[in-house]
Every structure is written in structure tokens, then in C-alpha cells.
C-alpha positions, -999 to 999 in steps of 0.1 A, spaced: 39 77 -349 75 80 -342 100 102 -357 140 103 -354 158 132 -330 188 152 -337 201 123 -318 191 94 -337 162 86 -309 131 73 -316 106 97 -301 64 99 -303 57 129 -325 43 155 -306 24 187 -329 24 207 -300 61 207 -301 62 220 -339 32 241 -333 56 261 -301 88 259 -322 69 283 -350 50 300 -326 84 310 -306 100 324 -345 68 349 -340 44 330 -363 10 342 -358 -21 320 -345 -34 315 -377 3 306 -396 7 284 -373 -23 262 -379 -18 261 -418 13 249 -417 5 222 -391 -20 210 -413 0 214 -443 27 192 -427 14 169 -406 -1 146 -435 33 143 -452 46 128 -422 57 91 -421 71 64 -391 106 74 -389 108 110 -406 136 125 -390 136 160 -370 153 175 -398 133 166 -425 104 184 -408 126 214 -403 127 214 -439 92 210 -444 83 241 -418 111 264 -429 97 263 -465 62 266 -455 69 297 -435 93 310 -457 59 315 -482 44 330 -453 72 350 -434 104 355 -446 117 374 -414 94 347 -391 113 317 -415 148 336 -408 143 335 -369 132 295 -375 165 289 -391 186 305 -360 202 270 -352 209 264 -388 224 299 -398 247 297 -365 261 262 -378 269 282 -411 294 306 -392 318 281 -397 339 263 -416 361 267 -382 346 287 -362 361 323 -369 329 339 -376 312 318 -345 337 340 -326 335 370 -342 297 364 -335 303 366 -298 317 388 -300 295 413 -315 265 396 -292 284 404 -261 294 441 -272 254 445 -274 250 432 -241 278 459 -230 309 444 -231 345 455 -244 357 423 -264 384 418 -280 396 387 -306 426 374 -319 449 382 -288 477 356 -274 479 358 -236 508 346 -218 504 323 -192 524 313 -160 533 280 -181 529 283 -218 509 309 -249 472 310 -247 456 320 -279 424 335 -270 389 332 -288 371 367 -274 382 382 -242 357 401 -231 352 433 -198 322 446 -179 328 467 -151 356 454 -130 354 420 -144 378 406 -169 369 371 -187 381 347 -209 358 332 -235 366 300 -249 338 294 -282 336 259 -291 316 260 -328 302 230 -343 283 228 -376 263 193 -371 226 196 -349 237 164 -330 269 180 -311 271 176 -275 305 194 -256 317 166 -231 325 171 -197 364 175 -210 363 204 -224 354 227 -195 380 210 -177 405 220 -201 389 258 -202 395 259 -165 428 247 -166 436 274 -192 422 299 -168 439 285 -140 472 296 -162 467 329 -171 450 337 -139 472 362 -114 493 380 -138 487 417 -152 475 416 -187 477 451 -213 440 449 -226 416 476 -233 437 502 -226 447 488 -194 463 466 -170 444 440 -160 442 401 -146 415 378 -157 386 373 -130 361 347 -147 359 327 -179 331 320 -202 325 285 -222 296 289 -253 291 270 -280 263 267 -306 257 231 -297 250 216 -269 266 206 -227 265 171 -219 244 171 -182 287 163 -166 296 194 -185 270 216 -170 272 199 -134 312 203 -134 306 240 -149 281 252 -118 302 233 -93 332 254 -103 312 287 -112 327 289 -150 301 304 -168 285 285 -196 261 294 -226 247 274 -252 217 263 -273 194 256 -250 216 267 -215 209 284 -189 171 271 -194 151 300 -209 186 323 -212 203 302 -241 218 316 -271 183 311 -285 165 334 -262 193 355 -258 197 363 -297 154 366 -298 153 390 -268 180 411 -277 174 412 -325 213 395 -326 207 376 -356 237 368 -377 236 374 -414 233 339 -422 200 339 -411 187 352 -441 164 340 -469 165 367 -490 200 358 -501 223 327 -512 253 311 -494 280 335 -516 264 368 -514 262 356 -469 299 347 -477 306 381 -490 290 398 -461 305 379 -437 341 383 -453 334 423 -456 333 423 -419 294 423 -412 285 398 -388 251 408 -370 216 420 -393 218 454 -379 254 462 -391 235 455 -425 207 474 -416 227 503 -406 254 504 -431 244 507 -469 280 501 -480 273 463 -469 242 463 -495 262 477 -520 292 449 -521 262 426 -532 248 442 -560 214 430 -558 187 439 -587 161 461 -574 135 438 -564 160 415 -545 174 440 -527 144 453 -513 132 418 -505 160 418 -485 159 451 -467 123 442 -458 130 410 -443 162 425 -421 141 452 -407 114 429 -397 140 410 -379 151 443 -363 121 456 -355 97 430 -343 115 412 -309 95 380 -301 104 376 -265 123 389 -237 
């Protein structure tokens, strides 16, 4: 049987590949083998990618609520949209964990022209430039132009004393990430000129997915617990990451959840917080 890809491909369905995508959300042995046989016999010639997705996420969400919210991590990063200010802000709160100074919404002067910066970010004596290109579709591929046009960017604002963090400093590397994914030029033009690149699935076994699973970075959009306003309003009240929720009670309280939602909620965030999947 074929189904459709992400990328409108014809591909031979493989269970394996479901059975490893729900095993790597932390599904146990035993989850993972009901809902392969709960789903495999409503599959069809031509069911697309996403329509399993569906089928999966709703199974495990009956099962698992925190393993469904790690399942959904592409999905709930495409919602950290509409244009990309919470992707950034995202970033930003990932790299801070990873023990960064950022910074967002600077404007950095160039040699030639104003640069407005998505996340700037500083680890010991290195300064770097993030550029974050956000899409919200599961097909989106970032074309070898873009980081040509990142690099010429940092080619301008390179060699000039900058005021950030408290200090003077010049730019050293720069950083392209995006949710989505590098075209094979993109990557091969990225190594070849040592500009630093993350994304879905890049570096193999360091992408933003292993990355976030390794390290509990789950954004808030990731959970089930809750509907698209009451993720709006968290994400408009400034929290951004699961564990600024789980830390902060004055983020529960803008929601005002009835009792039994709200502590559906807290469970599900502190498994997420708690249990780490990989490393």
C-alpha cells in the first residue's frame, strides 16, 4: 500500500516508521502496539501522512496526553506563527536554556544599510546573529537562497563594534533555523561556508526535534489540555516555553480554568517536564 508524503510523494507504507515516530514521543511498548493495530486497518491506497498523524495523535491523546503533546511538536511549532514573532521569541527562550544571552527586536547597523535582527544571541566570546525563518505548512523546504542572503547580511554587519549585552562587541558567527526544512544546496552551501544551521530534522540526530526532547523545551502550543485561545492568551502574556507555565502560577491564573481542567493541564505539563525521552 502507498500513502502520500508531506511532499505529495507516493511512498510504500512502512509501520515500522509510525511504530518509531510514537515510540520516540515516549510511548511505551505496549501503547505502541495498540495503536498500530488500531490504525493500521483504517488505512487506504493513498491516505496521506497527515491524515495518519491525525489518526495517531487522537489515539494517544486517550492514552497519553503528555506522550500525544511531544507527538504534536512539529504541529505546535507551525502554530507559533501567524509571522513568526513567537517562532523567535521561541529561540530564543531555547537558546537561553542552552546558555546563551539573547536578545530580540534589536536593529543593527551595518557598513551599508539597517539590519533588523530576529535573536542575537552570546556564549562565551562569541557573538551571533540568528536569522529564524518560520513557516506554518509541513511541506516547507528553505532554498539554497536564503542562506546566501543570511551571509550577505552578516558580511555587513561584520567588523564594526556593536552595544549589546552590556557591551561592546562585533558579530563572530551567524545562525540560520527554521521549523521547516534545508533543501540538500542549502545545507551543502551552509557547511562549505561554516554558517551554522538548525532545523527539523538538521544536524541529523541534533535537530530542533531532538534538541527540544533532550533538553523538556516544549512550547505551549504543544498542549492538549487546552484550546487555540486560552494558547493565544499564554503566548500573548509572554509565556512561551511549558516550564515558564509550570513555574509561574500567575500564567494559570490568566486562563481561568475550572478545577478539573486546570489540573488536567498541570498534570500533563509536568509530565512533559519531568519525563525527558532522549538525550
Amino acid at each position: 500500500m502507498k500513502i502520500k508524503n508531506n511532499f505529495g510523494e507516493l511512498v510504500e507504507f512502512d509501520v515500522t516508521k509510525l511504530a518509531s515516530s510514537l515510540k520516540n514521543s515516549g510511548a511505551s511498548a505496549e501503547d505502541v502496539d495498540k495503536i498500530v493495530k488500531l490504525i493500521t486497518p483504517k488505512c487506504y491506497e493513498g491516505i496521506t501522512t497527515k491524515e495518519l498523524y491525525k489518526m495517531a495523535f487522537e489515539a494517544l491523546k486517550g492514552l497519553s496526553r503528555s506522550v500525544a503533546a511531544r507527538y504534536s511538536l512539529k504541529k505546535a511549532l507551525s502554530e507559533l506563527g501567524p509571522a513568526g514573532f513567537y517562532f523567535e521569541q521561541w529561540i530564543s527562550r531555547v537558546f537561553q536554556s542552552l546558555g546563551y544571552q539573547t536578545e530580540t527586536g534589536q536593529h543593527i547597523k551595518g557598513h551599508a544599510v539597517m539590519h533588523e535582527a530576529d535573536v542575537i544571541a552570546k556564549k562565551d566570546d562569541k557573538t551571533y546573529w540568528m536569522e529564524c525563518k518560520f513557516r506554518n505548512t509541513d511541506d516547507a523546504k528553505i532554498s539554497v537562497t536564503t542562506p546566501m542572503y543570511v551571509l550577505s547580511r552578516i558580511k555587513d554587519i561584520s567588523g564594526i563594534d556593536h552595544k549589546l549585552f552590556g557591551t561592546t562587541t562585533q558579530f563572530t558567527d551567524g545562525w540560520l533555523v527554521t521549523n521547516a526544512y534545508f533543501t540538500s544546496d542549502s545545507t551543502t552551501f551552509g557547511e562549505y561556508y561554516n554558517l551554522k544551521m538548525l532545523s527539523w530534522d538538521y544536524p541529523q540526530n541534533r535537530g530542533l526535534k531532538n534538541l527540544v526532547d533532550a533538553n523538556v523545551l516544549y512550547p505551549v502550543t504543544c498542549l492538549t489540555t487546552i484550546n487555540e485561545i486560552e494558547k493565544s492568551t499564554l503566548l500573548e502574556s509572554g509565556c512561551i516555553l511549558v516550564k515558564e507555565f509550570v513555574e509561574n502560577p500567575k500564567f494559570l491564573r490568566l486562563l481561568n480554568l475550572n478545577p478539573e481542567k486546570e489540573q488536567q493541564m498541570l498534570q500533563e505539563a509536568k509530565e512533559l517536564m519531568t519525563i525527558k525521552i532522549s538525550e
